[in-house]
C-alpha positions as CSV (number, residue, x, y, z in Angstrom):
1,X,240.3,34.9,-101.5
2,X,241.9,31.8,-102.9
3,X,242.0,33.1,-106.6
4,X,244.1,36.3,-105.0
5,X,246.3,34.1,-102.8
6,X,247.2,31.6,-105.7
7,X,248.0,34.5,-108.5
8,X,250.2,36.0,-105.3
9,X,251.8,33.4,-104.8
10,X,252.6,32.9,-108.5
11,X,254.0,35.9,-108.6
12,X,255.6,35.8,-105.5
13,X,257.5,32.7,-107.3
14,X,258.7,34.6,-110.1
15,X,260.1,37.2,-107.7
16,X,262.4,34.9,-105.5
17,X,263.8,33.4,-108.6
18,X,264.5,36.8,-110.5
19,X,266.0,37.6,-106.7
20,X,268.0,34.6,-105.8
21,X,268.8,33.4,-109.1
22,X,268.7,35.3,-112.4
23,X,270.0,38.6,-109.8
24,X,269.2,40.9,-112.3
25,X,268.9,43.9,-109.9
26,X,272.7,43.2,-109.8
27,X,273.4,43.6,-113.4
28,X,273.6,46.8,-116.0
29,X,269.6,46.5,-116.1
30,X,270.1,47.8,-111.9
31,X,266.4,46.6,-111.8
32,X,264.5,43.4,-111.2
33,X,262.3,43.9,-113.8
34,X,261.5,40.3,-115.4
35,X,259.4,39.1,-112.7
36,X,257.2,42.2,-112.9
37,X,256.7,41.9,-116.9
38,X,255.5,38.7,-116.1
39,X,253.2,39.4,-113.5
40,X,251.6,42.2,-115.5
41,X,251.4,39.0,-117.8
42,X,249.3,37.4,-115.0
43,X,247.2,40.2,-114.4
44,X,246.1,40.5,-117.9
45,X,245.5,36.3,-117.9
46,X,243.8,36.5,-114.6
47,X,241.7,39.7,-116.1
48,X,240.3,38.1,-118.9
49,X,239.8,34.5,-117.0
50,X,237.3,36.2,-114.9
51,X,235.6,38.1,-117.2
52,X,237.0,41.7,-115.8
53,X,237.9,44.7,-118.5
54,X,240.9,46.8,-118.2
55,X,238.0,49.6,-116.8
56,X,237.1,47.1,-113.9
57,X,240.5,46.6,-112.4
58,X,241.0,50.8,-112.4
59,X,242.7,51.4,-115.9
60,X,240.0,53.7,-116.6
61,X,240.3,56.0,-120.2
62,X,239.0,59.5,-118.6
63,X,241.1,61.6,-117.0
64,X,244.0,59.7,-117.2
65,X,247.0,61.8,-117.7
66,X,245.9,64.5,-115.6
67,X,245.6,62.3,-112.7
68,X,248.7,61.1,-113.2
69,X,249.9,64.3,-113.2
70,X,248.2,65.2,-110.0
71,X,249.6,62.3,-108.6
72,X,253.0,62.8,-109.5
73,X,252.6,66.4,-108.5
74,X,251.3,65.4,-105.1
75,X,254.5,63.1,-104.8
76,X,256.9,65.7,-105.7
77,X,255.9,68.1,-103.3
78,X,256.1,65.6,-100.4
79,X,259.3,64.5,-101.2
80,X,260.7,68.4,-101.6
81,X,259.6,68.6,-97.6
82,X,261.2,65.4,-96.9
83,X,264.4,66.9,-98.9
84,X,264.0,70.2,-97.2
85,X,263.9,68.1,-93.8
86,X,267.0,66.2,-94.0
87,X,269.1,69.0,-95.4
88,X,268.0,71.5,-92.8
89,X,269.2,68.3,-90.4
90,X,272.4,68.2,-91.9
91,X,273.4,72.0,-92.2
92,X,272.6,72.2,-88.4
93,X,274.8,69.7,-88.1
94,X,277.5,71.2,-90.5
95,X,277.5,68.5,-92.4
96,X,275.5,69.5,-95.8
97,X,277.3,69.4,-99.0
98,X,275.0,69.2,-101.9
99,X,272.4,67.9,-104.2
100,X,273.4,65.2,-106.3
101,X,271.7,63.9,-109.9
102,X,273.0,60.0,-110.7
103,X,271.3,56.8,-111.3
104,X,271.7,54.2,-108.1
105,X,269.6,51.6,-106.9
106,X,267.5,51.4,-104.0
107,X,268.8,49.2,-100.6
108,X,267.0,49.7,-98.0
109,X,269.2,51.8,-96.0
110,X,271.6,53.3,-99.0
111,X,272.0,53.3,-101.8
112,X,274.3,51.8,-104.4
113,X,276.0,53.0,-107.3
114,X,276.4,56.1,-109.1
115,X,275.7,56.4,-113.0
116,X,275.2,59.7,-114.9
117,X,275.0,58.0,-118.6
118,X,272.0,58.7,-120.3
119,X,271.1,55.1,-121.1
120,X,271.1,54.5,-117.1
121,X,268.3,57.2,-116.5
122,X,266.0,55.6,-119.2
123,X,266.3,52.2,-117.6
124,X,265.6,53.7,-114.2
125,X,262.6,55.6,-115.5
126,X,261.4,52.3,-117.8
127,X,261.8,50.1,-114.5
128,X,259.9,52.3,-112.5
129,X,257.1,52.6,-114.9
130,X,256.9,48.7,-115.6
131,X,256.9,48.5,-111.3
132,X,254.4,51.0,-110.7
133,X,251.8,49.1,-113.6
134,X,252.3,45.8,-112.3
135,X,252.5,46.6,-108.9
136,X,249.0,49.2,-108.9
137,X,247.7,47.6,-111.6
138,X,247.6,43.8,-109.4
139,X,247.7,45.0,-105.7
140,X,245.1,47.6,-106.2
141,X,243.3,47.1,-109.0
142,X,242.7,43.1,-109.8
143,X,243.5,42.0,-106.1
144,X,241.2,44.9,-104.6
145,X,238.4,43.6,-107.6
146,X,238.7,40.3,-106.5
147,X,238.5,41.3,-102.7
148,X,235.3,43.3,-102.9
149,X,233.0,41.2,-104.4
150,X,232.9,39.1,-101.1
151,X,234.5,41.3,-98.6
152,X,233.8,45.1,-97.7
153,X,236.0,47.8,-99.3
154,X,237.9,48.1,-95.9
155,X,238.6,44.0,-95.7
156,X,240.0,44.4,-99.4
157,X,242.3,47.0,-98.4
158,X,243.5,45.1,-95.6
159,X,244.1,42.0,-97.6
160,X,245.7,43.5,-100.2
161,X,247.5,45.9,-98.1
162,X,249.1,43.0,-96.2
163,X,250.2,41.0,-99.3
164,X,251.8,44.1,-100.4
165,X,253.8,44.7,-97.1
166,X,254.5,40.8,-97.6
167,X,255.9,41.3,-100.7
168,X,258.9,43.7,-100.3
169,X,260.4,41.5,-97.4
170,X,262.7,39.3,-100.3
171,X,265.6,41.5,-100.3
172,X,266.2,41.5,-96.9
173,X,265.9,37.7,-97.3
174,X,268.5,37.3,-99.8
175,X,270.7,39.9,-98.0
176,X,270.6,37.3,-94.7
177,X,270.6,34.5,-97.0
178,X,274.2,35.3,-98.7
179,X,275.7,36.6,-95.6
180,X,275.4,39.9,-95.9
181,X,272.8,40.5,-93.1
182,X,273.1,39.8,-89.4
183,X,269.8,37.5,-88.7
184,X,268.6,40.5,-85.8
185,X,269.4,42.7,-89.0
186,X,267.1,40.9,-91.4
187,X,264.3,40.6,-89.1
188,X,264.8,45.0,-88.5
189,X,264.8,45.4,-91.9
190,X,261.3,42.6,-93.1
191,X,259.6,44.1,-90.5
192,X,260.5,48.2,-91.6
193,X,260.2,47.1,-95.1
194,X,256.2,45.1,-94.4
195,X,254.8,48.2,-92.2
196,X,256.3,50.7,-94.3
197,X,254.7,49.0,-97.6
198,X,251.7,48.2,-95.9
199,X,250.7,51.4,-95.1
200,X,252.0,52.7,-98.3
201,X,249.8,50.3,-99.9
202,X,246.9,51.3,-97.8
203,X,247.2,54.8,-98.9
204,X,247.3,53.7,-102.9
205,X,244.1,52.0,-102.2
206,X,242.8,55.4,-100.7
207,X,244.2,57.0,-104.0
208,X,242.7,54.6,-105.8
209,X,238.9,54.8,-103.8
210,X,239.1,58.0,-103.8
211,X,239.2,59.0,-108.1
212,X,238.2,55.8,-109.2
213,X,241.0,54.7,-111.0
214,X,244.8,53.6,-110.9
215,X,246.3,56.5,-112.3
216,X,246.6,59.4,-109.1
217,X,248.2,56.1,-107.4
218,X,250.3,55.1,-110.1
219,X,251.9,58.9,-110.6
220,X,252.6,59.1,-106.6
221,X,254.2,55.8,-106.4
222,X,256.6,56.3,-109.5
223,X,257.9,59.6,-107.8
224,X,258.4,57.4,-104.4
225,X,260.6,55.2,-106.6
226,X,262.4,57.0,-108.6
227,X,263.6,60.1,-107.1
228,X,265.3,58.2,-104.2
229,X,267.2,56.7,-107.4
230,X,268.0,59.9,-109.2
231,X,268.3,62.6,-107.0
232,X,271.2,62.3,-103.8
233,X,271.6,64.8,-100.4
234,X,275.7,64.6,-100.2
235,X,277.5,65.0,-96.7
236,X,280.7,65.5,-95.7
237,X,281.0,61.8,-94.2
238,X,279.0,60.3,-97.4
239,X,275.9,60.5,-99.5
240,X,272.7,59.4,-98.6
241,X,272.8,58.8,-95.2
242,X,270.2,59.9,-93.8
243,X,267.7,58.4,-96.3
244,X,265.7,56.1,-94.0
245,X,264.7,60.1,-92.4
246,X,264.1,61.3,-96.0
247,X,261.9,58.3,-96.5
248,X,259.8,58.2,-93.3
249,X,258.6,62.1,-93.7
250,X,258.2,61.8,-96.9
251,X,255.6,58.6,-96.4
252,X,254.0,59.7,-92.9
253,X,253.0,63.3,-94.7
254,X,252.0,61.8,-97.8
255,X,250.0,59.0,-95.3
256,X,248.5,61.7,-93.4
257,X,247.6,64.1,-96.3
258,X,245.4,61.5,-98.2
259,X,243.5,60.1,-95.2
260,X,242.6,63.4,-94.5
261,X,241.7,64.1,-98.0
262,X,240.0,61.1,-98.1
263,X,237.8,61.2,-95.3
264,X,236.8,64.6,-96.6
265,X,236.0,62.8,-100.1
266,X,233.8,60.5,-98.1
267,X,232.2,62.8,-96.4
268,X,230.8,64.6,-99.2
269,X,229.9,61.8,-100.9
270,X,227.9,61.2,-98.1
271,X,225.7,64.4,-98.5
């Protein structure tokens, strides 16, 4: 448990500086990308300090592309019902305009910017890649390695669960921090932001369990990044408005979908 706290932690340090400092989610990059190349830097340090393969931690060579495929697949058709949902919302409303294809970036409740360069796509879809390798590759694969040579595999999930509901509660931080956030608003969004990634992180660990590698996880969490980015429900009044309704079908199906499919991959096992 220490050797996962202390490489979190570490990492957790490279985030709030890349946040509160180099801001580089608030430049023509649009991402905060250098703390996760370095902790993809850790995870490959930390690997090899204790002895663990690229296999071990879930970066398996079988099957790889087609369970990222299944995975991004599986993602894709979640999100169309979560698309389908808020538009069917918003033409009963008579507020429906159309579907929208630019590059913005993610915050929290909106989202900001709108790029249709070429050069913007590739560094939302490079971003999202580097994200989804760090982010899998440490929370469910070395963390979740670490975890369940001591603790059982539901304990590990917990753990690492937690730290990964921990670890997406910066922004709302820095948001209170430079005034842009009412204090009752920070604490609203931290505590959205940890439950939603929790259980989000709870179901990449089921993912994960459930082929025996990082990649069906890795597919489905690039799609929950990067479509929010790329692909926009226009109003009437706006764009994006109702994205926190997008968001939460679009994670309670997907939640409820693999536990179910899980349970029945257990199950069988069990035969």
């Amino acid at each position: 448990m220490f050797g996962v706290v202390l490489i979190y932690f570490v990492c957790v340090i490279f985030r709030i500086v890349e946040y509160f400092v180099l801001h580089t989610d608030r430049t023509i990059v649009g991402e905060a990308i250098i703390h996760k190349l370095l902790g993809i830097l850790v995870m490959i340090i930390a690997a090899k300090r204790l002895g663990y393969s690229a296999e071990e931690i879930g970066f398996t060579k079988g099957k790889s592309f087609w369970n990222i495929l299944k995975g991004l697949a599986f993602g894709i058709c979640v999100f169309i019902l979560a698309y389908a949902t808020e538009i069917i919302i918003l033409v009963s409303q008579g507020r429906f305009d159309s579907l929208k294809v630019f590059v913005s970036a993610y915050a929290i409740d909106k989202n900001i910017g709108n790029r249709t360069e070429f050069i913007f796509f590739l560094i939302c879809i490079i971003g999202n890649i580097v994200n989804v390798v760090m982010e899998e590759g440490l929370f469910r694969g070395l963390f979740m390695k670490m975890l369940s040579n001591k603790q059982t595999l539901i304990k590990a999930a917990c753990v690492s669960s937690l730290l990964f509901g921990l670890w997406h509660v910066v922004s709302p931080i820095r948001n209170y921090i430079e005034g842009t956030s009412s204090m009752g608003g920070m604490i609203m969004n931290c505590l959205m932001l940890f439950i939603t990634s929790t259980l989000v992180g709870f179901k990449f660990v089921m993912l994960t369990s459930g082929t025996g590698n990082l990649y069906m996880a890795m597919g489905d969490h690039f799609v929950n990044n990067t479509i929010v980015n790329l692909l926009h429900v226009m109003s009437s009044t706006g764009g994006d408005e109702m994205m926190v309704v997008r968001v939460s079908v679009a994670q309670t199906v997907s939640f409820i979908a693999v536990l179910i499919w899980y349970i029945i991959k257990r199950k069988k096992r069990a035969i």
